[in-house]
N, C-alpha and C positions, 0 to 999 in steps of 0.2 A: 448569776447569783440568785436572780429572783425566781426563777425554775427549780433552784434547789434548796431552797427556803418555803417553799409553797405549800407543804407540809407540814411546817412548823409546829402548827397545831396539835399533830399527835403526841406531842412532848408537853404542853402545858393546858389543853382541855382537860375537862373531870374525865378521869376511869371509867366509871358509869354511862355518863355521857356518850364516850367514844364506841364502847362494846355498843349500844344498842343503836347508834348509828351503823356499824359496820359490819356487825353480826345479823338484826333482821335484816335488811337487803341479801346479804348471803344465804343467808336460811331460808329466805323464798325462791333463790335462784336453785340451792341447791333441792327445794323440795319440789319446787317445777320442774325440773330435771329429772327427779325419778318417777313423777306422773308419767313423762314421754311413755315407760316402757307400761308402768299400770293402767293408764287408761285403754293402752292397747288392751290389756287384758281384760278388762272389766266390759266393755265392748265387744270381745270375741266369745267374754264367756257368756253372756246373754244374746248370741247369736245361736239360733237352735242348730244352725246348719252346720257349726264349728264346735261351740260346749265345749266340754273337758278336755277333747280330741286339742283342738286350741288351743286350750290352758295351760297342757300340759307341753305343747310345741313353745309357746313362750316362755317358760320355763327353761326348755332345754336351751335357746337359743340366748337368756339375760346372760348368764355369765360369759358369752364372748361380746357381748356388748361392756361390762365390767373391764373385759383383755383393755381395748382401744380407751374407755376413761382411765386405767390405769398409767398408760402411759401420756396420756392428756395431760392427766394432773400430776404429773412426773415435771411434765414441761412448764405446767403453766403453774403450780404452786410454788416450786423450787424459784423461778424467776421471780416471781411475787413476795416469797421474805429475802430474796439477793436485792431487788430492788429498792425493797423497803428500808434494808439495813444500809444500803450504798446512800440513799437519800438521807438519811440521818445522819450518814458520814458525813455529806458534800461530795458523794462521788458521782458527780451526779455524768460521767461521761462512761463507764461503768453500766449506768443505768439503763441508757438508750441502747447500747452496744447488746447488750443481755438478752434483750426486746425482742432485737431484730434477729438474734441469734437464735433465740426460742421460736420465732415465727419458722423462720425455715426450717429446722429440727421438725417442726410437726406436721409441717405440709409432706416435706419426706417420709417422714415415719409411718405416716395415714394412709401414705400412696404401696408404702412395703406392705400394711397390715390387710389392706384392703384386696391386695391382689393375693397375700396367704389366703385369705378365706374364700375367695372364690374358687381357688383352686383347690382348696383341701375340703369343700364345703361337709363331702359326706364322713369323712375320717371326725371331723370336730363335733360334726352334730351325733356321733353314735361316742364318743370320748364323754358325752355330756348326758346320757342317757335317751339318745332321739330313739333309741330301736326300741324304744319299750314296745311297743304296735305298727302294725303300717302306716295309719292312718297319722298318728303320732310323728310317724316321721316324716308323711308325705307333708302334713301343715310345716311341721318347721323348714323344710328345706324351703317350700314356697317365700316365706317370712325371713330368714336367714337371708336370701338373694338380695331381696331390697333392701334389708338391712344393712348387707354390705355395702353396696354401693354408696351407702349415704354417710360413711363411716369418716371421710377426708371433711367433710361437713362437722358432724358431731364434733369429731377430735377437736379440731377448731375451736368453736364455740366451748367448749369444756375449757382449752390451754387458756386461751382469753382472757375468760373470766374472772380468774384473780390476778391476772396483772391487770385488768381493766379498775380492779380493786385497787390494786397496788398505786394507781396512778391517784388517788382520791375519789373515786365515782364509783361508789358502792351499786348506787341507785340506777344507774346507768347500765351495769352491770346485770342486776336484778331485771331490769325491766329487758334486756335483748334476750334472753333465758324463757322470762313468760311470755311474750310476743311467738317466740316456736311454739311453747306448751298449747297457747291457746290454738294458735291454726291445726296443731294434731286434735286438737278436742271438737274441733267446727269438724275435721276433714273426716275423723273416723267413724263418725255416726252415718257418713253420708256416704262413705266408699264401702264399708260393712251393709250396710242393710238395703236402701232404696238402691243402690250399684251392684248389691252383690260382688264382691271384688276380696271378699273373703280378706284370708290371711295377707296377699299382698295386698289388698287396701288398706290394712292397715300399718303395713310397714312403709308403705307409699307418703302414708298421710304425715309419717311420724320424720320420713325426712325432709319433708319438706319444710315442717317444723324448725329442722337444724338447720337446713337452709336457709333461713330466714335470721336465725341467730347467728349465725357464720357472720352474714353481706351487715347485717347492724355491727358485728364484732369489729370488721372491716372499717366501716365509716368512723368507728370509735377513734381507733388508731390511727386514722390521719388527721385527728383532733386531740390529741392528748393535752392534759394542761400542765403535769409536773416533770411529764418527759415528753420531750420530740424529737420523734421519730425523722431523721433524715437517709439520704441515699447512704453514707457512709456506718449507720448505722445494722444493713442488713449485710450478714457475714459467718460464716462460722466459725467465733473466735474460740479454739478451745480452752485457753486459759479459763475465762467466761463459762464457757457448758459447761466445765468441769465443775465450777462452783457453785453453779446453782444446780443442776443436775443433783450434786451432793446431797444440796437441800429438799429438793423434791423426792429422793430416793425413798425416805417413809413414807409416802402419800403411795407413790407407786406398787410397795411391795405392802401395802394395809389395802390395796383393790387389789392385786397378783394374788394376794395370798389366799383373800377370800373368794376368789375362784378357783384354787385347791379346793379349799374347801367346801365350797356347793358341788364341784366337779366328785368329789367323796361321799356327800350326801346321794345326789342325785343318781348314783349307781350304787350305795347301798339301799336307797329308796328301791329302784329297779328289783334287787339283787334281795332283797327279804320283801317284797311285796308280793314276788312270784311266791314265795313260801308259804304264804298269806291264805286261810281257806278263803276267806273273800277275794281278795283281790288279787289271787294267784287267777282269776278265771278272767278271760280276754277281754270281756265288755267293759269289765272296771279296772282292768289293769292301770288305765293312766292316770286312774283318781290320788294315791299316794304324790306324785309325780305334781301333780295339778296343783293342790292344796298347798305341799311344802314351797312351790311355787308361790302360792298369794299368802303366806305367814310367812315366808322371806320378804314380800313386795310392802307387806305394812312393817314391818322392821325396816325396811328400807327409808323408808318416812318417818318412822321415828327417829334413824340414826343419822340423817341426812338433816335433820334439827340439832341434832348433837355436835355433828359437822359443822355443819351453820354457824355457830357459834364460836365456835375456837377458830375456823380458820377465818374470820371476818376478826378474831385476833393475832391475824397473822402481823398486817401492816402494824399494829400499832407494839406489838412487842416488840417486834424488829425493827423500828425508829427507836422505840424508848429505848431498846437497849444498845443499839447503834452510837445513841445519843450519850449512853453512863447512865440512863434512869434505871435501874434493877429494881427502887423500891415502886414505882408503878407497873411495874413487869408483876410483881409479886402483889399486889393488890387486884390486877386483873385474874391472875391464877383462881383468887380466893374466890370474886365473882363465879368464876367461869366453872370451878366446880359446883358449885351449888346448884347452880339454873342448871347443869348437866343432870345431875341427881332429880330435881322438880319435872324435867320433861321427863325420864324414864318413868318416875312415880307416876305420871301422869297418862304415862303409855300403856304400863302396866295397868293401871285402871280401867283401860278402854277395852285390852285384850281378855281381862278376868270377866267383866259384868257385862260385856256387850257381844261375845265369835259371834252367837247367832246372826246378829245384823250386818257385821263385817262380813260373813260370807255371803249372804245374802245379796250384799252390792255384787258378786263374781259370780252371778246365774245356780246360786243355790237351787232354787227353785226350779231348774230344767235338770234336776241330776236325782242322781235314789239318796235314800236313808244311810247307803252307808257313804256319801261322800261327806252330807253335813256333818256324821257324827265323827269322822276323822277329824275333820275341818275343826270340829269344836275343840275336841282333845287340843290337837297340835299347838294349835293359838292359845289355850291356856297351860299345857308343860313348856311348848317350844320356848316359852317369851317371857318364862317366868322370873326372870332374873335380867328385866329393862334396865332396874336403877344402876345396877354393877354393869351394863355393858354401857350407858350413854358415856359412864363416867372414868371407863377405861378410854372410849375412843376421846373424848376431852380432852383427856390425860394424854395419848398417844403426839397430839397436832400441835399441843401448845409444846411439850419438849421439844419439836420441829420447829416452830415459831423463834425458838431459844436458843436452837444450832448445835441442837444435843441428839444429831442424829441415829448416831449409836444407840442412847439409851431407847429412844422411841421405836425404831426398827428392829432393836431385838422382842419389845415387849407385844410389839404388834404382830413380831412373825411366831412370837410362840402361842397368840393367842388363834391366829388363825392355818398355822401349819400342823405345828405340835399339838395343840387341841383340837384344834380344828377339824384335822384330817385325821388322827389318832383313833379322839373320842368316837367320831362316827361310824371307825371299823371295829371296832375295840367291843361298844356296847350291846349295838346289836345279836353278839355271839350268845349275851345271855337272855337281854329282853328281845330280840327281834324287831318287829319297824316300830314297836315304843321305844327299842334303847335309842333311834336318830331321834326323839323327842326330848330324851335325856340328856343326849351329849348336847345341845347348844347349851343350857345353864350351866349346865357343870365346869364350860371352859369360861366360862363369863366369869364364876366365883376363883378358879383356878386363878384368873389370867388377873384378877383384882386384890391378891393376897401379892401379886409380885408389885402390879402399880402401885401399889397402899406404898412400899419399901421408896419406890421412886419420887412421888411424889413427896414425902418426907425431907429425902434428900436435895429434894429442888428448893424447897422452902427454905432448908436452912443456909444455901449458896443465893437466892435472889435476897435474904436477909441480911447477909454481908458486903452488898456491892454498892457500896459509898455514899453513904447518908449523909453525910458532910456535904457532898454535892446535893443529893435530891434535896435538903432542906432548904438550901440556898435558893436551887432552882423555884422550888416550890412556891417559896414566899415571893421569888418576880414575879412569878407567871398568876397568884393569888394577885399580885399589885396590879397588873396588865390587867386585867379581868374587871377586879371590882372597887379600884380604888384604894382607899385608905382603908378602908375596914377589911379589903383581905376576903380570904373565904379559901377552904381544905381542897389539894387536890384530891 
């Protein structure tokens, strides 16, 4: 009983409180995370002997690294609101069964994805635009290799992670995340430049990173404090997968999807760059390529804060409402848009007043005139509409949090399928390689006139769900807290 109680807390601490308890931890794990694949970049692109040629190989090669988080966080987010809301139940046998069920699902699945890509290595990386050049594709295939292999590793660390959340240990979580980051940051400067070890040095460096986050994810789990993990807990029960599986389903197809979509960019990139009087010519070929790569990588950071945020709201709306709290469900929501809206504002700030310096960190300075002036453009059309995408993807993870699969998975596949992949065939016919500058805003304002309807509708259902109770609740949990004088959840 005292295992499934151990949590309690999520039900009568402040709203406030608990988001920035459990959201910064997640939002540095998960912006350490997308460092792994930029600092490779930023590293290769101030290598003279690699430059664009490189920039543009990492490029081709993120979005199958996106394939395997996709299905990571399929496993490991789905099991992280089933365990949340089973712990708020008392179901706490449920919980451990889930766990164990999630870990072998991913060790297998890692082991499938890893052995597709080494065998299909050259079909994927030409699907993703590697043939733009020779040279283009000789870096990624190099980079893609070690990439692969380290991918049973990554998976891992990625499922983990928010059930390591889920269990209480935000911090714990956060901290096995930056311990990879940082060894890829010690190891890339050293296998890049004094090693010469090029492009496989730095995919070398990046898994060993994972490796290290893996064996910590490891030692986690046979120290759990709200669930313990025993022999009888590892299994494949499918009652179990099916139910969290369910839940993880948005997560999964909100990274799936958006690999259509760079997969659609990055061969219209290809595909009207050649048409390009500039860049139709060999030597600059791979600079469109290169660029929409690092105005993807810093979107990546900003949306990976956006992420941060809501799903470090994963555990506590799936106790509260586990629990019957709807009206602290709906008080978090309120929170968690607004700080969604403040970091976009904030992102968009950086992208309007500062590209120059932003490309700059990406070996600006070893490439021509016309890579910066792409560069500039890009990062101020591509991104122009931050505040409207941090606050669809918010919008997207807490309806998941809430076990409103449906709504959140349709709204996420239209934003990254149907826009997604539409807009970027679609505009180019009229504007050429500014219409793929056009289409990312355009599906952001699109994809936020549908969320506006949904979120609407959420408010006024977590409005209705038994205030009779919360007020009840409220006032023990104010008495437990501060005494006689009480104090708001």
């Amino acid at each position: 009983m005292e295992g499934m109680k151990s949590n309690a807390f999520l039900e009568t601490e402040r709203v406030g409180t608990l988001m920035r308890k459990y959201s910064i931890p997640c939002i540095i794990s998960l912006v350490v995370a997308a460092l792994y694949n930029i600092v490779d970049q930023i590293f290769i692109a101030n290598a003279d002997y690699l430059g664009s040629y490189g920039n543009a190989a990492n490029t081709v090669v993120f979005p199958l690294t996106v394939v395997a988080l996709a299905v990571a966080v399929m496993i490991g987010d789905g099991c992280c609101a089933f365990v949340s809301i089973s712990l708020g139940a008392g179901r706490n046998e449920d919980a451990h069964r889930s766990i164990g069920s999630a870990i072998l699902l991913c060790l297998g699945s890692s082991a499938v994805l890893t052995a597709v890509y080494l065998l299909c290595m050259d079909m994927l990386l030409t699907l993703f635009g590697g043939r733009v050049n020779e040279q283009t594709f000789a870096c990624a295939r190099e980079y893609f290799f070690w990439i692969s292999l380290g991918i049973p590793f990554y998976m891992f660390g990625q499922a983990m992670n928010p059930i390591i959340r889920s269990d209480g240990s935000p911090k714990f979580a956060m901290c096995a995340t930056v311990a990879g980051a940082l060894t890829n940051v010690v190891l890339d400067p050293i296998f890049i430049f004094p090693l010469k070890m090029g492009m496989a040095g730095a995919a070398i460096a990046t898994v060993l990173g994972q490796i290290l986050t893996a064996a910590l994810s490891v030692w986690y789990l046979c120290h759990m404090r709200a669930v313990r993990l025993r022999r009888g807990s590892f299994g494949l029960r499918g009652r179990l997968v099916k139910k969290f599986l369910s839940l993880g389903v948005t997560s999964f197809l909100a990274q799936i999807s958006l690999v259509a979509s760079m997969a659609a960019v990055q061969n219209m990139c290809m595909k009207y760059g050649a048409l390009d009087p500039v860049f139709g010519r060999v030597e600059y070929a791979q600079i469109p390529l290169a660029v929409l790569g690092i105005v993807m990588k810093f979107f990546q950071i900003a949306i990976s804060i956006a992420v941060g945020m809501a799903a470090g709201c994963i555990p506590i709306v799936g106790y509260n409402v586990g629990a019957g709290r709807r009206d602290r469900a709906k008080a978090l929501f309120t929170r968690l848009l607004a700080a969604e809206a403040a970091v976009g504002a904030a992102a968009l700030l950086v992208v309007e007043l500062f590209p120059r310096q932003l490309i700059g960190i990406f070996g600006a300075a070893n490439e021509s005139v016309y890579y910066t002036a792409f560069a500039v453009k890009s990062f101020r059309l591509y991104l122009c509409m931050m505040v409207l995408a941090t606050v669809n993807k918010g919008t997207f993870i807490f309806l998941q949090s809430l076990g409103k699969a449906v709504e959140s998975t349709v709204i996420s596949l239209t934003r990254e399928i149907v826009f997604g992949v539409a807009l970027p065939i679609l505009f180019p016919l009229f504007w050429g390689l500014d219409g793929l500058l056009y289409s990312f805003p355009a599906a952001d304002i699109l994809t936020f006139l549908i969320a506006a309807v949904v979120i609407r509708r959420t408010y006024r259902e977590l409005r209705a769900g038994g205030p009779e109770k919360a007020a009840a609740l409220c006032a023990a949990a104010s008495a437990r807290r501060r005494g006689p004088a009480g104090g708001a959840c």
